[in-house]
C-alpha positions as a printed Julia matrix, in Angstrom:
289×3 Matrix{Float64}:
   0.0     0.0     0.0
   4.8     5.08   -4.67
   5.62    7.98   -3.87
   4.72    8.65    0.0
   1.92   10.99    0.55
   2.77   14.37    1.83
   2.18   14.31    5.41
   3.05   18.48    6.54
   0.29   20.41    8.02
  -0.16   24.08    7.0
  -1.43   24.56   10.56
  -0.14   27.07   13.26
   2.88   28.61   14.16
   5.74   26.95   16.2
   5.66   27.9    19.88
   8.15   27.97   22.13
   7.91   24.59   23.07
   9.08   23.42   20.3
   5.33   22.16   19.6
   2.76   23.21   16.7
  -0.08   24.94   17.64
  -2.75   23.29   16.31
  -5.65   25.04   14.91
  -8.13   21.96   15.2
  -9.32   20.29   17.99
  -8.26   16.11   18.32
  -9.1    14.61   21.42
  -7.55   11.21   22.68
 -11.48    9.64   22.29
 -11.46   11.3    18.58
  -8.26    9.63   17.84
  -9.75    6.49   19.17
 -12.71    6.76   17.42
 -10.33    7.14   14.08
  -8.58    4.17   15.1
 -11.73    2.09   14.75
 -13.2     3.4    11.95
  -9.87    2.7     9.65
  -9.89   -0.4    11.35
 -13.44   -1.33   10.09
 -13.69   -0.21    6.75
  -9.98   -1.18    5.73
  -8.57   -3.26    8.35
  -5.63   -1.01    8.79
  -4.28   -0.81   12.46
  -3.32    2.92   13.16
  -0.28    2.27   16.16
  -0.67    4.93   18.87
   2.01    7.09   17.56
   0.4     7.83   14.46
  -2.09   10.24   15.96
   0.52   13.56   14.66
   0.21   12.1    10.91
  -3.81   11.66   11.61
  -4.15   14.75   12.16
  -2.21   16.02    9.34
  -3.79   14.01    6.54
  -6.97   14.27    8.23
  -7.17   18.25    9.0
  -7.55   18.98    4.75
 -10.64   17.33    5.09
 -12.05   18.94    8.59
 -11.04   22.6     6.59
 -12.7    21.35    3.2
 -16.14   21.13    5.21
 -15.29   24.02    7.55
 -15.13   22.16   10.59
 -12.8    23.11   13.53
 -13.42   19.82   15.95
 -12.39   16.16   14.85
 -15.63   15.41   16.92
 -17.92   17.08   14.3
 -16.34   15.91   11.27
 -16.09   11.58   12.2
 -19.64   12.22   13.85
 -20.7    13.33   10.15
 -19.14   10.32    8.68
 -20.98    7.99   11.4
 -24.21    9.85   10.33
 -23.68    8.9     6.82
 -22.21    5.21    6.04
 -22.78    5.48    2.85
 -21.36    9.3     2.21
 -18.77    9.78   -0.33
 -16.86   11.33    1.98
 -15.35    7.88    3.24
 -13.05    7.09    0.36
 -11.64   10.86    1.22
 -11.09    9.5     4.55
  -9.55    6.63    3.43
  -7.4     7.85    0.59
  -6.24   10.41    3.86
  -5.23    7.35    6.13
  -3.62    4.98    3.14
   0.03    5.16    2.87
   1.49    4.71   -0.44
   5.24    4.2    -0.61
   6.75    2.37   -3.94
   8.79    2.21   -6.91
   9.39    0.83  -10.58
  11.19   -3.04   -9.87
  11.14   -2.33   -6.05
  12.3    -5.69   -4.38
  14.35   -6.1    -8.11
  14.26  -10.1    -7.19
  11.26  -11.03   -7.8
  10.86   -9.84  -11.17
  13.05  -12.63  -12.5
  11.6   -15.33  -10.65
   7.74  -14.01  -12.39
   9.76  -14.39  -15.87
  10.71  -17.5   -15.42
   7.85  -18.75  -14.24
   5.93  -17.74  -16.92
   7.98  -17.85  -19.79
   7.04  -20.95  -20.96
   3.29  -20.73  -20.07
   0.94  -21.84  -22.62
  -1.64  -19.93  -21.98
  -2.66  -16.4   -21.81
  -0.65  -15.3   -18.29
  -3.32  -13.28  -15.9
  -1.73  -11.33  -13.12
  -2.78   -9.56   -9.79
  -1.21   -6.86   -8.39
  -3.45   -6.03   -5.17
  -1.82   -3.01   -3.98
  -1.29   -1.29   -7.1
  -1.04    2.33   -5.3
   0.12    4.82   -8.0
   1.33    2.72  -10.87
   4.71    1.79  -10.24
   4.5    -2.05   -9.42
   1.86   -3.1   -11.92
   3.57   -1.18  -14.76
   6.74   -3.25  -13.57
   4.71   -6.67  -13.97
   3.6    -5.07  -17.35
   7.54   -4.62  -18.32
   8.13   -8.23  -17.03
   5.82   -9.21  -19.76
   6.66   -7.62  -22.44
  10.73   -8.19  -21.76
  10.14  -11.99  -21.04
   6.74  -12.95  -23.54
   7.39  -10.69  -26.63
   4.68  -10.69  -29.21
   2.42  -13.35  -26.88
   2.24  -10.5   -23.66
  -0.58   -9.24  -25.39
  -2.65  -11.78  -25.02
  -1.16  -11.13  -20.6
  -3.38   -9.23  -18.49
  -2.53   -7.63  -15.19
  -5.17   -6.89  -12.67
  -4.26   -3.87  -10.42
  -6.27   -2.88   -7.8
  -6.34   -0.7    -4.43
  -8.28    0.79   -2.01
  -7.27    4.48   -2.61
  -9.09    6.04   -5.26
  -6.7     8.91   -5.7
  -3.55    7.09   -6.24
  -5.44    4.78   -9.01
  -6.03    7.88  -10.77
  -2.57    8.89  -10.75
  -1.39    5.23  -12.07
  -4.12    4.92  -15.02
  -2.28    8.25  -16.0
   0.31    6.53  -15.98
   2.76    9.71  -15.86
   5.98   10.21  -13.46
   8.45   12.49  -12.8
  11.23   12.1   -14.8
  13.94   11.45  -11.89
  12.33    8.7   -11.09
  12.12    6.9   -13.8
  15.88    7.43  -14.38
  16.85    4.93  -11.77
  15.66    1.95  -14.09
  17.82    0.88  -16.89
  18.34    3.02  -19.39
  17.46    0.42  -21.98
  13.8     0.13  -20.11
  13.92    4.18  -19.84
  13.74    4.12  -23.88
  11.33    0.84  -24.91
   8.91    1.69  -22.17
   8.53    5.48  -21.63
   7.93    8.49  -23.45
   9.6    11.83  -22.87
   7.42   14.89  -22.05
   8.08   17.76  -24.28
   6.58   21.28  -23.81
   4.3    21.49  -20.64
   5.51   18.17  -19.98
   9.54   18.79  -19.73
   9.8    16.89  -16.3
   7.37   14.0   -16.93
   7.73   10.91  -18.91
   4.8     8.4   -19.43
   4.5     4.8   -19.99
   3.71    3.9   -23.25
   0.51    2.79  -24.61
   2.13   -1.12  -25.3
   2.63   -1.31  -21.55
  -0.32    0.42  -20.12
  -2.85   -1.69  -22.32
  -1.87   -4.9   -20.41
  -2.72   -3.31  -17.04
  -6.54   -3.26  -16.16
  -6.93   -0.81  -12.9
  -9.77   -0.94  -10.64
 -10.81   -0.05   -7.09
 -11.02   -3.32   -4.51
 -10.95   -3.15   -0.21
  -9.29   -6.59    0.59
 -11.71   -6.37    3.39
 -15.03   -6.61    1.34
 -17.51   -9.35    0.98
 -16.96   -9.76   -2.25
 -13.62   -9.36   -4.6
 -14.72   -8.05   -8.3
 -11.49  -10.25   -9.23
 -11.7   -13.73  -11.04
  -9.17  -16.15  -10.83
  -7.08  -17.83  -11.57
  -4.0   -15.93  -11.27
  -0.24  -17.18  -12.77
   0.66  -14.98   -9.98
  -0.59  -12.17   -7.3
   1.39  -10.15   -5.56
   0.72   -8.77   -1.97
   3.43   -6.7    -1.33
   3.91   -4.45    1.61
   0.01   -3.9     2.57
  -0.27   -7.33    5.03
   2.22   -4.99    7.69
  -1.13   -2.68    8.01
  -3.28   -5.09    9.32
  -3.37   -7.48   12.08
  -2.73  -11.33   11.82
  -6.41  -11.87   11.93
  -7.34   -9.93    8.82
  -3.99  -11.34    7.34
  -5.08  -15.32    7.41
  -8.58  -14.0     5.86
  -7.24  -12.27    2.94
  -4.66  -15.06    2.49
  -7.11  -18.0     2.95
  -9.33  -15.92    0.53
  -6.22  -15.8    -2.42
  -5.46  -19.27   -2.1
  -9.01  -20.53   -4.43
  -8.0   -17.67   -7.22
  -4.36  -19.33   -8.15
  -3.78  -21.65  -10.35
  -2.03  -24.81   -8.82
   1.54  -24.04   -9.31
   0.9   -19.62   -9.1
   3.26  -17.76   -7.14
   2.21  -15.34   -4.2
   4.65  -12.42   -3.68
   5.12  -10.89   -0.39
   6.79   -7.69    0.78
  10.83   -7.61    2.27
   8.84   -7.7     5.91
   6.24   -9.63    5.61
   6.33  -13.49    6.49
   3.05  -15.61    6.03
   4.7   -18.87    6.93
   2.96  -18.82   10.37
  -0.14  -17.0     9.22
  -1.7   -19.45    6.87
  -1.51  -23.04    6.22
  -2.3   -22.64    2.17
   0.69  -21.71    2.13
   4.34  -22.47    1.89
   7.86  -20.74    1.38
   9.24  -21.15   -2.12
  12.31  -18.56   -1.98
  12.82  -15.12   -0.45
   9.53  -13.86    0.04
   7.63  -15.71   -2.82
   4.9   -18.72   -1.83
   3.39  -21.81   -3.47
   0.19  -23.07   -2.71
   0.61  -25.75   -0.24
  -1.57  -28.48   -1.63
């Protein structure tokens, strides 16, 4: 769950303490009461020392409505379950830190598992964020399958509305794409020109493999079908709690195909979360039956 979202508040002055003034009233049982509600509608587990970035990601959306209490504003969202406003809260409270190839090793493991695939190869990336890892998988595909990727499909979905904007876009500053290869730089990206000096977009050949849609791992219902080559779950299992972990991996396990590969981030370990699955190589899984 990339570029990290800004996290600054344009509230207040410093004081002498050392300590912002804040403008907006956030009370320990407010706090709380954010807590829970992340905790319900995406599962994420806010740790009690998040409560300065809270209010800072939070605060844009008391001074959109013109609120000055924390009280008034989640009491408005409680009033309304079904309010738009919720995916602003959401998008507020979802970190999104990534990068083109992050975790560079598993990229050739995915091409040589597929490489020989008969079949049209079907990919999900479920914590797409802004782009970066499903356009990788998209790269993958093209570098390893040639002519047959596009038949591929990758499925790329998250819970924040605002980053999948930014990745169907599919346009990032120039610096960062620079740290990839400058042979991928080239085949894969265009240059902006004009209003555009700065930017450089994927092209067309790689963002027409990548299908993006919205998706809470925590829903009922998935609008994903199975079944996968491969999913990867990368770095979004550290937000929630070992409980909501064996759900959403018990839940994965009927959408691979028998020998598909499950990707997990550098910290994550799901060896002695779920049973359907076991430990292949650094990071990656196998179903275990």
């Amino acid at each position: 769950m990339t570029d990290q979202r800004e996290r600054g508040s344009d509230a207040g002055q410093w004081a002498s303490s050392g300590q912002i003034e804040r403008d907006l009233v956030l009370t320990d049982a407010d706090f709380a009461r954010i807590r829970e509600l992340i905790y319900q509608r995406a599962g994420i587990v806010l740790a009690e020392h998040k409560r300065e970035m809270v209010y800072s990601r939070l605060a844009k959306r008391l001074r959109h409505h013109g609120m000055t209490r924390f009280t008034d504003y989640l009491s408005r969202l409680e009033r309304q379950p079904d309010a738009k406003e919720w995916e602003a809260f959401t998008n507020a409270l979802t970190t999104n830190l990534t990068a083109f190839f992050r975790e560079a090793h598993h990229f050739p493991l995915l091409a040589e598992h597929i490489k020989h695939k008969p079949d049209p190869v079907t990919i999900w990336c479920s914590a797409a964020s802004t782009g970066e890892e499903p356009y990788s998988i998209a790269m993958t595909l093209l570098e390893t399958l040639g002519p047959k990727a596009s038949q591929a499909k990758v499925i790329a979905t998250d819970i924040d509305t605002e980053a999948l904007a930014k990745a169907r876009k599919g346009i990032y500053p120039q610096e960062q794409v620079r740290k990839l290869d400058e042979s991928r730089v080239k085949r894969f990206f265009q240059k902006g020109t004009g209003n555009h000096v700065g930017l450089a977009r994927v092209r067309p050949e790689v963002s027409a493999l990548v299908e993006f849609m919205p998706l809470n791992l925590l829903a009922p219902q998935w609008p994903v079908k199975g079944p996968f080559d491969a999913v990867f779950c990368r770095n979004i299992m550290i937000y929630f709690d070992k409980d909501t972990q064996a759900k959403i991996l018990k839940r994965f396990a009927p959408l691979m195909k028998p020998d598909g590969l499950l990707f997990a981030g550098h910290s994550e370990n799901f060896s002695y979360i779920s049973d359907a699955f076991k430990l292949r190589g650094q990071t990656v899984y196998t179903l275990a039956k």
